[in-house]
C-alpha positions as a Markdown table, in Angstrom:
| # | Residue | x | y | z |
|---|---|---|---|---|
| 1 | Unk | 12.6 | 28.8 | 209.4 |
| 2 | Unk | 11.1 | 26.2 | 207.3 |
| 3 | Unk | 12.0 | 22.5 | 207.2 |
| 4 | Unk | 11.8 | 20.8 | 203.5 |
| 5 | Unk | 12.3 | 17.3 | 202.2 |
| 6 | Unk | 14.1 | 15.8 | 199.2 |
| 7 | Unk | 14.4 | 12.9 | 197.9 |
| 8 | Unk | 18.0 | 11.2 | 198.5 |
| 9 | Unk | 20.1 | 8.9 | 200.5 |
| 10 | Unk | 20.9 | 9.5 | 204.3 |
| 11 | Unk | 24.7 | 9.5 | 205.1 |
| 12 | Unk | 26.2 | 6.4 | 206.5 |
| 13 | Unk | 27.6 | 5.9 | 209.8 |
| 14 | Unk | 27.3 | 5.9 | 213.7 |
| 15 | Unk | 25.9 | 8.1 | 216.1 |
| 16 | Unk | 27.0 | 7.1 | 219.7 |
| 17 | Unk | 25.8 | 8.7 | 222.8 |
| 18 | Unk | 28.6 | 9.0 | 225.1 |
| 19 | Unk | 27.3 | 8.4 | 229.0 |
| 20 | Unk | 30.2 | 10.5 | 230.5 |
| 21 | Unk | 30.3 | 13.5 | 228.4 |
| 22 | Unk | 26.3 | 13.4 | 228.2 |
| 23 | Unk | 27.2 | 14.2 | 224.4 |
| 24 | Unk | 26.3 | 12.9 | 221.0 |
| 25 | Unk | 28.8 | 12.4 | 218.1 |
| 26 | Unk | 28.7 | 11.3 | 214.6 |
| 27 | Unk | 31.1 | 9.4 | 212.9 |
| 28 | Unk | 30.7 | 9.5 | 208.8 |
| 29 | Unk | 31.3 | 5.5 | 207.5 |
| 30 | Unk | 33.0 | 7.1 | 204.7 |
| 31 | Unk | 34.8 | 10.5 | 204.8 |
| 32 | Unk | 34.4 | 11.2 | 201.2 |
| 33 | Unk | 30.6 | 11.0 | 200.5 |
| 34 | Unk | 30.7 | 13.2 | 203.9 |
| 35 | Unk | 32.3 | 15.6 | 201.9 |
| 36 | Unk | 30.3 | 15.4 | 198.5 |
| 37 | Unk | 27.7 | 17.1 | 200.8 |
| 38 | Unk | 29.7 | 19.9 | 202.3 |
| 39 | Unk | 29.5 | 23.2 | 200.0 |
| 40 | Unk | 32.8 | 25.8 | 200.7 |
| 41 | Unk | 30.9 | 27.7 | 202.8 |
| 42 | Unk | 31.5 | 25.9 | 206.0 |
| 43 | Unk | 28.9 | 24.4 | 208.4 |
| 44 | Unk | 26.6 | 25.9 | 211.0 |
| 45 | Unk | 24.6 | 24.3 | 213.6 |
| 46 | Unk | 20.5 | 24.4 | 214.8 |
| 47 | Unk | 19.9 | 24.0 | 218.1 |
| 48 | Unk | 17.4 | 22.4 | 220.0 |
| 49 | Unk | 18.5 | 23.6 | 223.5 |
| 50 | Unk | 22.1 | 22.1 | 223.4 |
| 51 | Unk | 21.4 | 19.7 | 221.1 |
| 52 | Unk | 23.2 | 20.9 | 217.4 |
| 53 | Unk | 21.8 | 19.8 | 214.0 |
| 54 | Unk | 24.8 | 20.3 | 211.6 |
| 55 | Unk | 24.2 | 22.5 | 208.5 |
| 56 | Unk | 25.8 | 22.5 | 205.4 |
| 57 | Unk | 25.5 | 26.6 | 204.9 |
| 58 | Unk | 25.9 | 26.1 | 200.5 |
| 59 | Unk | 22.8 | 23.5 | 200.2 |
| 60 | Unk | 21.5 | 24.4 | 204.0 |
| 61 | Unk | 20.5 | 20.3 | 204.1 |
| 62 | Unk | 20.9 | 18.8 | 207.6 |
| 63 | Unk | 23.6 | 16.8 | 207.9 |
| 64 | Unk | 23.0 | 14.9 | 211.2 |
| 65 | Unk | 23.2 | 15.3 | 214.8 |
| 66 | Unk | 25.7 | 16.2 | 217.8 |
| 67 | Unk | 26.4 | 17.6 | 221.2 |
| 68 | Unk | 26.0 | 17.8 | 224.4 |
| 69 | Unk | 22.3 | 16.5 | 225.8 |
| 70 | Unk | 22.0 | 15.8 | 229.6 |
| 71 | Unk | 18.3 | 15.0 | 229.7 |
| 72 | Unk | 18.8 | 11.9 | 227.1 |
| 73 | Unk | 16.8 | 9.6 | 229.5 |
| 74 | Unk | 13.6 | 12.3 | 229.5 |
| 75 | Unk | 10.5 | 10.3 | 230.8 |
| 76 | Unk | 10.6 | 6.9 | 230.1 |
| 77 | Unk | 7.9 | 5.6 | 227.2 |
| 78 | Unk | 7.5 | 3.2 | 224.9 |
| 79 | Unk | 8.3 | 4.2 | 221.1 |
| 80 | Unk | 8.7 | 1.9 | 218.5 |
| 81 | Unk | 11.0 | 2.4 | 215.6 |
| 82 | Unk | 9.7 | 5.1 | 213.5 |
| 83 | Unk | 8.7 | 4.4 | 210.2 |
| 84 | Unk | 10.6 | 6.7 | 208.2 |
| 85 | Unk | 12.1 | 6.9 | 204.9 |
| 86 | Unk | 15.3 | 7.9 | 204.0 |
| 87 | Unk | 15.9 | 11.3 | 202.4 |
| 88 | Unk | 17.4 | 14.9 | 202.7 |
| 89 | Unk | 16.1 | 18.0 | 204.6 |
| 90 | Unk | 16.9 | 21.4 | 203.7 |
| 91 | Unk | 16.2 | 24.6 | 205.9 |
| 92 | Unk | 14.8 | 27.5 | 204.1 |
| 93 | Unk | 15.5 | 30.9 | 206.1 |
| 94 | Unk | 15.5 | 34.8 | 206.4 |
| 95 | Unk | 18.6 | 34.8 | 208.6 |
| 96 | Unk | 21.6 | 34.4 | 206.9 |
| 97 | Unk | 24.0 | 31.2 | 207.8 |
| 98 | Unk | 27.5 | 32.1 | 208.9 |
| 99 | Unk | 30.5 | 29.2 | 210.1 |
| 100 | Unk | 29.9 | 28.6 | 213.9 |
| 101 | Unk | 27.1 | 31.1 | 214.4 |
| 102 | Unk | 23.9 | 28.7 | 215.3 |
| 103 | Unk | 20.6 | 29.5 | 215.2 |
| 104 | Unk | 18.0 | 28.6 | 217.7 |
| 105 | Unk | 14.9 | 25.9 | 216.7 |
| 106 | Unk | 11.7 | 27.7 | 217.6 |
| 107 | Unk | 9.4 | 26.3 | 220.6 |
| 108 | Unk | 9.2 | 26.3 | 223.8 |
| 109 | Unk | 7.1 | 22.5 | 224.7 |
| 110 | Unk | 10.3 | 20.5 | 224.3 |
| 111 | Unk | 9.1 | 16.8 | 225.2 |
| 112 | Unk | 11.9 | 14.6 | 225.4 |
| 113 | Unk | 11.0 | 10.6 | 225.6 |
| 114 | Unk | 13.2 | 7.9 | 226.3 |
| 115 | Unk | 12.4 | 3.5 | 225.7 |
| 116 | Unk | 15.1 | 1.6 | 227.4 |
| 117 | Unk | 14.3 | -1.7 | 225.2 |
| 118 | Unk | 15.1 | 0.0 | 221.8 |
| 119 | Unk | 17.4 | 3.1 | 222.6 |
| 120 | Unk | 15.4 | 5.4 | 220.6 |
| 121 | Unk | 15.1 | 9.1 | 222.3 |
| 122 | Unk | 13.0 | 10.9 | 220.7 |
| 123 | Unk | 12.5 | 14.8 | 221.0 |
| 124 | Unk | 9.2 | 16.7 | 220.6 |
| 125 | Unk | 9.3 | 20.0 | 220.4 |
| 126 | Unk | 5.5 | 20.2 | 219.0 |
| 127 | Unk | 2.2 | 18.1 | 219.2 |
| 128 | Unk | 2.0 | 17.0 | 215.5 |
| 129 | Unk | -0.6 | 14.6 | 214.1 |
| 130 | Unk | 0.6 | 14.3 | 210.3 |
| 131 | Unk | 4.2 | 14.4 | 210.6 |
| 132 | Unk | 6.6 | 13.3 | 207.9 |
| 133 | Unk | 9.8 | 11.1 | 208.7 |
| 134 | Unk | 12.8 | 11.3 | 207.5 |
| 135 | Unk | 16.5 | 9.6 | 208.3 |
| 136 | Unk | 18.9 | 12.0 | 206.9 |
| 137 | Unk | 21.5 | 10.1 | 209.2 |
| 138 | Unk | 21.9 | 6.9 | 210.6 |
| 139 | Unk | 20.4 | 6.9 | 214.3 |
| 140 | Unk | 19.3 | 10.2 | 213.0 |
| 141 | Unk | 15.4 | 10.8 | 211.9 |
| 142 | Unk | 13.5 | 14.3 | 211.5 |
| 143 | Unk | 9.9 | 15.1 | 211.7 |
| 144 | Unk | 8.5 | 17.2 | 209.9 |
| 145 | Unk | 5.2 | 19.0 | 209.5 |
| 146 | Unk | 4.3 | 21.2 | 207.4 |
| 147 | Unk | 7.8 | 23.0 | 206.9 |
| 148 | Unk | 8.1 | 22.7 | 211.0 |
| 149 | Unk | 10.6 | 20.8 | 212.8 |
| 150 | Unk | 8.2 | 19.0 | 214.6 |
| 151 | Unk | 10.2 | 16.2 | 216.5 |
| 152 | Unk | 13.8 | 14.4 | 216.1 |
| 153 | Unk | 14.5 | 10.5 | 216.7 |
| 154 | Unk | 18.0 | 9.3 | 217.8 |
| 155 | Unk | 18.9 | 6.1 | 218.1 |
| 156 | Unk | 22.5 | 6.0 | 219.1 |
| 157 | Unk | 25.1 | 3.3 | 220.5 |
| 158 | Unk | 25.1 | 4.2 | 224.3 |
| 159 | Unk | 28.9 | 4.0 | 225.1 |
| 160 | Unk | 30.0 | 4.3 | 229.2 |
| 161 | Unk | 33.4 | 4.5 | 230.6 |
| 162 | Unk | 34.4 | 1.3 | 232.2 |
């Protein structure tokens, strides 16, 4: 599986972290630019452990991120706000995408860092040195290196149950 980048604008809205589901969620801004980017083929999902990168299966870009993640909190580090442009990543594959049927990330180092002073989470799942980033989402960045998924940034709204 190989990761590319476009040029483009990243879709509006929140990502929130809910504290007693130990799940992500993303809430479009608007509906309707949402669905300028969904083909009639459905959706699929990557996954990064539980973790789920939506897929649009007609253009394969990733949409943004969702689902359950226990280990949010990982080691505590300090990461500063990536420097990222915004922009569109595609997936290029052999298998073929079907609605609901997810396909597994590759790697097995999974790293998963955690700042308490800025909410960002990022997730490593290789040692990369020239990584591209890219906020296809907002609270939702990608790394890439050369065509690999090399890490994924989330900066969610942290919402607990009173």
């Amino acid at each position: 599986m190989k990761f590319s980048i476009q040029d483009g604008s990243s879709i509006e809205g929140v990502l929130t972290y809910d504290e007693s589901e130990y799940g992500f969620s993303f809430s479009a801004q608007n509906g309707e630019a949402l669905s300028e980017r969904l083909g009639s083929e459905g959706v699929t999902s990557l996954l990064i452990g539980t973790l789920q990168l939506e897929v649009d299966i007609e253009s394969r870009g990733v949409l943004f991120a969702w689902g359950y993640f226990p280990n949010v909190r990982g080691s505590v580090s300090k990461l500063s706000p990536p420097r990222c442009k915004s922009g569109r990543v595609f997936i290029s594959s052999e298998h073929s995408l079907e609605p609901g049927v997810s396909i597994e990330v590759p790697g097995d180092k999974r790293r998963v860092e955690y700042d308490p002073s800025t909410g960002w989470i990022a997730i490593h799942l290789k040692n990369a040195a020239d990584l591209e980033l890219v906020r296809i989402a907002n609270g939702t960045v990608l790394g890439i290196e050369n065509g690999d998924l090399a890490s994924v940034w989330l900066n969610p709204v942290f919402v607990t149950e009173e």
